[in-house]
N, C-alpha and C positions, 0 to 999 in steps of 0.2 A: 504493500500500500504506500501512498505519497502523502508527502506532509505538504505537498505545492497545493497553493492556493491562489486564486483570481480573484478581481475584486467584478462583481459582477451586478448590472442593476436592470436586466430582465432576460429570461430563456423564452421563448415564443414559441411555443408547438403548431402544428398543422398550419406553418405558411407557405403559402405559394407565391409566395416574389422571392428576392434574394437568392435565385437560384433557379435551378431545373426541380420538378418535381415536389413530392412535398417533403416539407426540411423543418428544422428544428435551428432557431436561429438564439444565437449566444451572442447577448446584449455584454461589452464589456465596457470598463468606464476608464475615462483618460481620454484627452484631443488636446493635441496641440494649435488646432484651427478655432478661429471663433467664428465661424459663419454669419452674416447676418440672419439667414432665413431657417437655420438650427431648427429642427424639428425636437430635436430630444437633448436640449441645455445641461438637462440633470446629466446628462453622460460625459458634458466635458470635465468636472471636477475628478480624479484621479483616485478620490477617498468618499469611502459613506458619506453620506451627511444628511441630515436631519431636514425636514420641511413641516410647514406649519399651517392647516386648514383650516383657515379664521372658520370659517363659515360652520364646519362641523364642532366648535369647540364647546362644550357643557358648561366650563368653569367651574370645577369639582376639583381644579388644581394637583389630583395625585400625581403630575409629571413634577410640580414643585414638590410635593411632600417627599418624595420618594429618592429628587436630586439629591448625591450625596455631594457633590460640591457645591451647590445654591447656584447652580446657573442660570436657573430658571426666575425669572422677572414678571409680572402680571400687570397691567393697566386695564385701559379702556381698550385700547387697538391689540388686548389680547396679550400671548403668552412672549416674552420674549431671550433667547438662549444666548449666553454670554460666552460665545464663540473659547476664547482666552482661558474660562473655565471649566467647559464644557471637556468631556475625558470619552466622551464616544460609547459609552456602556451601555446605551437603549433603556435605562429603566424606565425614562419617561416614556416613551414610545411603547415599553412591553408593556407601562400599567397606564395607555391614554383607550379606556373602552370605548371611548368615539371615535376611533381613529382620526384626531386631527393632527395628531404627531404620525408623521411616517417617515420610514430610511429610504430614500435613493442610495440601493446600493448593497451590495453584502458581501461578506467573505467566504466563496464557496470553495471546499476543496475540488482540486482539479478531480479525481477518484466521482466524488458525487455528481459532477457536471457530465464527465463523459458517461456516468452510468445513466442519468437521466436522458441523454439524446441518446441511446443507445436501447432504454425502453421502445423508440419507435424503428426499430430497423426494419420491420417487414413493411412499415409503410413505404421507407425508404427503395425497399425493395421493389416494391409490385407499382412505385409510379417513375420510378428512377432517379429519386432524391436524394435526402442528405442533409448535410450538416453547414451551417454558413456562422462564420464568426465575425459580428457586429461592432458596433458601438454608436458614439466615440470612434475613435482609430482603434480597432483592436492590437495591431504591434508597437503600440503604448505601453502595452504588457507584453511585454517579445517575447519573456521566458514563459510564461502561461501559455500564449496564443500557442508557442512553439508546442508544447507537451500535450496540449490539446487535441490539435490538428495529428502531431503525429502518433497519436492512440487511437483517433480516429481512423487514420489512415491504414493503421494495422490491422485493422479489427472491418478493413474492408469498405468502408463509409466514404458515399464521394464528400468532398471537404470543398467549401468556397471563402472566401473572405473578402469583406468589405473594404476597402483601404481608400484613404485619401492621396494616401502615396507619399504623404510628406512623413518619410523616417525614414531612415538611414538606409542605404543602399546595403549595409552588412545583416542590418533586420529582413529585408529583404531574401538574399542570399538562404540565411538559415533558413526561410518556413517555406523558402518556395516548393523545393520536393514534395512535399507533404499537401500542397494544394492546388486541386484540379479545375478550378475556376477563380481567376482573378475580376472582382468587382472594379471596377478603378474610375474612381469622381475624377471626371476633368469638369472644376465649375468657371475659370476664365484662360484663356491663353496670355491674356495681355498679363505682364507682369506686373502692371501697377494697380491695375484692374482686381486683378487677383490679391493684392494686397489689400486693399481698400474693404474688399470684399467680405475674406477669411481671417485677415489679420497675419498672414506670411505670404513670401516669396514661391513662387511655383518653379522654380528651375530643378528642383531637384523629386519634384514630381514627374515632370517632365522626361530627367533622367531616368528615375527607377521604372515609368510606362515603357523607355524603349528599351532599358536591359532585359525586362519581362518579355517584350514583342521579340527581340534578337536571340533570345534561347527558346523561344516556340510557345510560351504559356498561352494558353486557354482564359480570355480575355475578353470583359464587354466591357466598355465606357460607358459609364453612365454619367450624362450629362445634365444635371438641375439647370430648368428653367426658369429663369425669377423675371417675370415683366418689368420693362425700364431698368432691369440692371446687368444683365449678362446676355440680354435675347434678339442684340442688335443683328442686323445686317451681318456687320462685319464680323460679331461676334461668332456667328455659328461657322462663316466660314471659314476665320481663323480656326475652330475647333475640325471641319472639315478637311482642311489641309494638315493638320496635324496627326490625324488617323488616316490620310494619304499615305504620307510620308512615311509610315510604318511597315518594314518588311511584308508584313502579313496583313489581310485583311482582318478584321474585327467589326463585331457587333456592336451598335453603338444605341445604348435607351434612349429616352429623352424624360424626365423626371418632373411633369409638370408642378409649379411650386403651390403648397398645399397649405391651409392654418392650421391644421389638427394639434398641432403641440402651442397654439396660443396661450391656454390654459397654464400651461405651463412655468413660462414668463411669469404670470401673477401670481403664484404657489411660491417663486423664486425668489420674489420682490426684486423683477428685471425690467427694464425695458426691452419694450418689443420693437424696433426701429421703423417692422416694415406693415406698422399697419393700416397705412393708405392703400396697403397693395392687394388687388384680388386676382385671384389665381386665373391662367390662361383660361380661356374656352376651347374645346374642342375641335373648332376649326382654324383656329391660330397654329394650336400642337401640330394639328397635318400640316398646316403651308410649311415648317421648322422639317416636320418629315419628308416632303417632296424634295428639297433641300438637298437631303443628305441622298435620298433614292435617286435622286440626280447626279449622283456623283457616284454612285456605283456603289454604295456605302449601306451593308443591310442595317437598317432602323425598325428600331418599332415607338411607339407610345406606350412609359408603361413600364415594368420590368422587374 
């Protein structure tokens, strides 16, 4: 048995995106990207941490009684955790019976993780599915994602992973064996663009895309679409020429941009930058598709 552990903040059963077939997707936690349009925020912090649901709160106070270092604060605008105090033990959280205390996030061992996506292998079987490792960046966690995938891979399971692509081309190296479908976010070409955007430099993105394309990996680009921000003109066909330019062809999504993680933002006490923005329509997505079907370039909507 292993005493390796992931810090992990959701396993998703019976999905059918993030891959072929149906698959079992391993939420891990850690980004070094700040996206503006982040679906899932709670994944960029690297560690548990605590979240507060004004709205469900009773005010029966046992998350204070129970703190044993006083972290815990109560007003009018509700409970609040004194980060500097706070020691990560969950008791407020174990004894909040309204769940307005909750973790994003938890320490699972590696042992537990692969046994539970391993529960579904005959699904994985009889639709040709498998196992996708998420996040955040999942090679955030190099040595986890690594031990993961390569259990997986023993034990016969196709393996996918999500990646931004910004980590280290040595991160890279290690898991590639081990995995038979590379996810890979290209969200701007322009490098400043791309800044502005994610909050880093894409050149090394860039990089680790065409080391993956030059030793033959099994590759779709998935491309997020954010209206007025990355869905110009130019923009697609910069991203166009750039999956040209790639030894191999490759399948490229198109990821219409979506609110579902709004909610989220206000659980966070974040702002949310982009919320003038409403998500494509359906016949925008195809003109962005003809696009790329134009160029010899398989696309879908979707993915």
């Amino acid at each position: 048995m292993s005493n390796k552990y992931a810090v992990v903040f959701d396993i998703q059963k019976y999905s059918i995106h993030d891959g072929p077939g149906i698959r079992t997707v391993v939420f891990l936690k850690g980004c070094p990207l700040k996206c503006l349009w982040c679906a899932n925020p709670e994944s960029q912090l690297s560690e548990p941490h605590i979240v507060y649901f004004k709205d469900k709160c009773i005010s029966d106070l046992n998350c204070k009684k129970v703190c044993p270092n006083n972290a815990i604060t109560f007003d009018k605008e509700g409970i609040k955790i004194n980060e500097n105090k706070c020691s990560k033990c969950m008791l407020c959280v174990d004894n909040c019976y309204a769940t307005a205390l909750r973790v994003y996030g938890k320490n699972l061992a590696i042992d537990e993780i692969v046994s539970k996506c391993m529960e579904d292998k005959v699904f994985y079987e009889t639709s040709n599915g498998g196992v996708t490792l998420s996040g955040g960046e999942p090679l955030f966690q190099l040595e986890a994602a690594h031990e993961i995938l390569r259990r997986l891979k023993s034990k016969g399971i196709h393996t996918a992973i999500e990646t931004t692509g910004y980590v280290s081309n040595e991160n890279i190296k290690k898991i590639m064996d081990h995995v038979d479908l590379f996810l890979f976010d290209i969200k701007a070409v322009d490098s400043d663009k791309h800044k502005r955007l994610t909050g880093v430099d894409n050149h090394i993105i860039h990089d680790n895309l065409r080391y993956l394309d030059e030793h033959n990996k099994n590759i779709i680009i998935r491309v997020p679409v954010i209206p007025s921000l990355n869905d110009s003109k130019d923009d697609m066909l910069n991203i166009i020429n750039l999956v040209k330019n790639l030894r191999n062809k490759h399948q490229v999504n198109l990821l219409p941009y979506h609110r579902l993680g709004l909610y989220k933002y206000e659980v966070l006490k974040r702002d949310y930058e982009l919320k003038d923005i409403t998500p494509p329509k359906d016949d925008y997505m195809n003109s962005i598709l003809k696009m790329f079907k134009e160029n010899d370039i398989e696309c879908q909507v979707g993915g």
